[in-house]
C-alpha positions in Angstrom: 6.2 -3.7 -48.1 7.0 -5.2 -44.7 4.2 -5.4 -42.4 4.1 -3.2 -38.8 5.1 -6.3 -35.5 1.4 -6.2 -34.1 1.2 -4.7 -30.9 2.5 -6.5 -27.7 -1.4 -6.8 -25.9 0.8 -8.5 -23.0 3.2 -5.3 -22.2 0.4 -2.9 -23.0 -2.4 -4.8 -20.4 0.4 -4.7 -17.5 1.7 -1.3 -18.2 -2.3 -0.3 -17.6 -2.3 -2.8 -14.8 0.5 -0.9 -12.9 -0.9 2.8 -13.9 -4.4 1.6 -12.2 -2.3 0.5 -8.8 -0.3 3.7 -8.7 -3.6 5.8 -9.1 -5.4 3.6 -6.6 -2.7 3.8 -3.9 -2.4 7.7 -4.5 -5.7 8.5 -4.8 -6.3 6.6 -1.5 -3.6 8.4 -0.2 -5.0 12.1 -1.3 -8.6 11.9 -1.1 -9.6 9.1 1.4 -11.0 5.5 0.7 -14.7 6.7 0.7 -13.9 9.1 -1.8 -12.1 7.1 -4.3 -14.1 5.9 -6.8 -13.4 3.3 -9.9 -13.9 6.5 -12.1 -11.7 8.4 -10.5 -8.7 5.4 -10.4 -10.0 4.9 -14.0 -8.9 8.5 -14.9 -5.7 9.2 -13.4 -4.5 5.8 -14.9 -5.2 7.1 -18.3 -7.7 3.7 -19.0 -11.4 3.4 -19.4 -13.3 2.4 -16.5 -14.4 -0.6 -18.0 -10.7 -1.8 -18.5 -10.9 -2.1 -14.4 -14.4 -3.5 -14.2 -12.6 -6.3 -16.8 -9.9 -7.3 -14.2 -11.6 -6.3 -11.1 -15.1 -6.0 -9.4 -14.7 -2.9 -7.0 -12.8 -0.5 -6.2 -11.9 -2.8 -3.1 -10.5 -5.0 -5.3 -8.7 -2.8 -6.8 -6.7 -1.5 -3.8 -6.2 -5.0 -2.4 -4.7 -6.4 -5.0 -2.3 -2.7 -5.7 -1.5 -2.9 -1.8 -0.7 -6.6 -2.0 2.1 -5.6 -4.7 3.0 -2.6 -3.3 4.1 -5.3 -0.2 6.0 -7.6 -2.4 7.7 -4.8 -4.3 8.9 -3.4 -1.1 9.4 -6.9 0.7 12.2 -6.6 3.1 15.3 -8.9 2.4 15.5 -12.5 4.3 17.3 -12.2 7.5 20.8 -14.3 8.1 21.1 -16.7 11.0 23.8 -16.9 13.7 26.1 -18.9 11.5 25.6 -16.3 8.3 23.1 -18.4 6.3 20.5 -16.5 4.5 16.8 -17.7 6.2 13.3 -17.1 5.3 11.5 -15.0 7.4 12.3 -13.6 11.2 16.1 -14.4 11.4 16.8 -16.7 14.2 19.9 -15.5 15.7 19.4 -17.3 19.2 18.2 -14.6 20.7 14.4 -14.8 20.8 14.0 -11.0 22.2 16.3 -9.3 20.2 15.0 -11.5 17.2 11.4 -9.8 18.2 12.1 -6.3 18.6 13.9 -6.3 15.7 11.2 -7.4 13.3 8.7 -5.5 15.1 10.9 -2.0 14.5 10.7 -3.2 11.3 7.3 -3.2 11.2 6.8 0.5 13.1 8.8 1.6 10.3 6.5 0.1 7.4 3.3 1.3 9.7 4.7 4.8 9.7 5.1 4.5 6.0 2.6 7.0 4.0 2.6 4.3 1.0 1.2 1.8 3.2 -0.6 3.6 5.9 -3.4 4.9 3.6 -4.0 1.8 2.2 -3.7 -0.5 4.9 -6.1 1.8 7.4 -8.8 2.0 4.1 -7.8 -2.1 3.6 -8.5 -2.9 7.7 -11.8 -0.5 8.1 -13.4 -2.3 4.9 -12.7 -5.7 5.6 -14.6 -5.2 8.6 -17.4 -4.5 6.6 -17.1 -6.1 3.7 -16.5 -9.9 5.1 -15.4 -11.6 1.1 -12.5 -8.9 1.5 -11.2 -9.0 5.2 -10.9 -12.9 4.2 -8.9 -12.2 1.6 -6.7 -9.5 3.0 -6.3 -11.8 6.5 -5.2 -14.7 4.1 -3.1 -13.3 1.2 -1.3 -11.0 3.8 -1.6 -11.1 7.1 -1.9 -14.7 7.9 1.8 -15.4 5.9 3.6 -12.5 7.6 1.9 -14.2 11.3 3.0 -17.3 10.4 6.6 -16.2 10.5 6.1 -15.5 14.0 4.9 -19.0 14.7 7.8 -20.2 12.9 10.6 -18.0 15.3 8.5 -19.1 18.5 8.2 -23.0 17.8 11.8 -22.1 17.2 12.3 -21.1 20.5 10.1 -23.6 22.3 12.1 -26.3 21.2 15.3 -24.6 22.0 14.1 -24.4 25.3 13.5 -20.9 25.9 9.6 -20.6 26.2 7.6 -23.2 27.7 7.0 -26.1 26.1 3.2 -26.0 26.4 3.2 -22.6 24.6 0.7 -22.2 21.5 3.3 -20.3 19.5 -0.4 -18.9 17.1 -1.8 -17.7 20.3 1.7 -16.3 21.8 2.5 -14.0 18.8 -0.7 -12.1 19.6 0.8 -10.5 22.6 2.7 -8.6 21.0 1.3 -8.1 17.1 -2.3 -7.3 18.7 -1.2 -4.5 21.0 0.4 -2.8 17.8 -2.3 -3.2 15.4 -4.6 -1.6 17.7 -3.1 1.1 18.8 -2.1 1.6 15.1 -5.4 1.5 13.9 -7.1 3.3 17.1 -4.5 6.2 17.0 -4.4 5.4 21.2 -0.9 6.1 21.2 2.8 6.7 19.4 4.3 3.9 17.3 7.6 3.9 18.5 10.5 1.7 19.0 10.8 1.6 22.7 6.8 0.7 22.5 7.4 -2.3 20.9 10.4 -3.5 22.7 8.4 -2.7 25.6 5.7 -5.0 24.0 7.9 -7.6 23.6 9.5 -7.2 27.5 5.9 -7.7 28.9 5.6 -10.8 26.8 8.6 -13.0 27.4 9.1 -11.7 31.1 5.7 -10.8 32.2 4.3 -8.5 34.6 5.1 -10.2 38.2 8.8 -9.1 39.6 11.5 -10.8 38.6 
């Protein structure tokens, strides 16, 4: 009698693994972050909570790492130069403004997202707190997404069209700053013409021209 294949463990820990991400996201999405609990992810994934406790060690864990895939799932598609060639990152079509607001639109649009506004808000507000976890989140996602904005402006400042003496780290916070707070403080609309604006006031200043 031929014996039953034994059962793939591999498949069946990453089909869990995906269930618990889905239920963290959504239950963060539906109830709040306070109110989210390991037992609650545990259930709605259909695992026992001490199948997460085995992989993770909170429920902030949990939601990091479900957000951070979330964000390479959904990872927008490199961007082309002037000449057509696929590039990594902000696409450097020559125009430094137009190369700006267009990346930052793109990023109203993921803000305005209900997959990632949840998450992202519960993510920011307990990093703060909880300083092992903003670490993290700053350097498995924010840091590489602000270091394509270093790599555009040093770009630009040796194409000549920012100063030379320009700290491209310290320049991209004129306009990324702005828009993370208001995000995050609800001072305002996240719009388009906010972050063009944003980038206007940047390159050109505020004196007349």
């Amino acid at each position: 009698m031929a014996s039953k294949p034994a059962p793939d463990a591999t498949r069946r820990s990453e089909k869990s693994r995906r269930a618990i991400y889905a239920a963290a996201l959504s239950l963060v999405a539906e109830a709040g972050y306070p109110k989210t609990t390991v037992e609650g992810i545990a259930a709605r994934a259909g695992v026992g909570k001490q199948t997460i406790y085995r992989w993770w060690s909170s429920k902030a864990d949990v939601l990091l790492e479900a957000f951070l895939d979330l964000a390479e799932q959904t990872a927008r598609p490199a961007g082309h130069d002037g000449d057509g060639h696929e590039t990594a990152g902000i696409p450097d079509t020559g125009d430094l403004a137009a190369d700006l607001k267009a990346v930052l639109r793109a990023t109203v649009d993921e803000l305005l997202d209900p997959r990632f506004d949840a998450p992202a808000r519960a993510l920011a507000a307990e990093g703060v707190v909880d300083e092992r976890l903003g670490r993290v989140f700053v350097a498995r996602l924010l840091e590489p997404q602000l270091q394509l904005y270093v790599a555009r402006l040093r770009s630009a400042r040796d194409a000549g069209q920012i100063r030379r003496d320009v700290d491209p780290r310290i320049a991209l916070e004129l306009f990324v700053s702005p828009l993370a707070q208001r995000w995050l403080q609800h001072t305002g609309p996240i719009t388009y013409d906010y972050t063009d604006t944003l980038v206007d006031y940047a390159l050109y200043g505020l004196a007349p021209r």
